[in-house]
C-alpha positions, 0 to 999 in steps of 0.5 A: 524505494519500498512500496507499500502493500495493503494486503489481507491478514489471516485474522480478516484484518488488513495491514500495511508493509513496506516491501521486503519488510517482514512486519506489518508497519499497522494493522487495520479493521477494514481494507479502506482503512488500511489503504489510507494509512499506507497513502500517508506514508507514501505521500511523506516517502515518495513511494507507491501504494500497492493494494491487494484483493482478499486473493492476494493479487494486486487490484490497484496501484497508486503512484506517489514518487517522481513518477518516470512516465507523468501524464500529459496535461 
């Protein structure tokens, strides 16, 4: 299963890929557009979303598969 990462580009725009993948799967203006088109595809694939900070390191998670610890409602 490849997550998907929201991740700065070197241009000041933001982008969406899928783990392992070496092209961006879209490339946006802003950090919440990107983070909403990586939601989409998560949400069709049973992936997680996983955003980065403009240092590159992971800030947030988003879980949209079969999640193995669910939270007890």
């Amino acid at each position: 299963m490849a997550d998907q990462h929201v991740t700065p580009r070197k241009d000041g725009g933001w982008q969406v890929k899928g783990a392992g993948n070496s092209k961006a799967t879209s490339i946006h203006d802003t950090q919440k557009e990107a983070i909403d088109a990586a939601k989409k595809i998560a949400k069709n694939q049973g992936q997680e979303v996983v955003i980065h900070g403009k240092n590159g390191q992971i800030r947030a998670k988003d879980s949209y598969g079969n999640d193995p610890y669910p939270p007890k409602g």
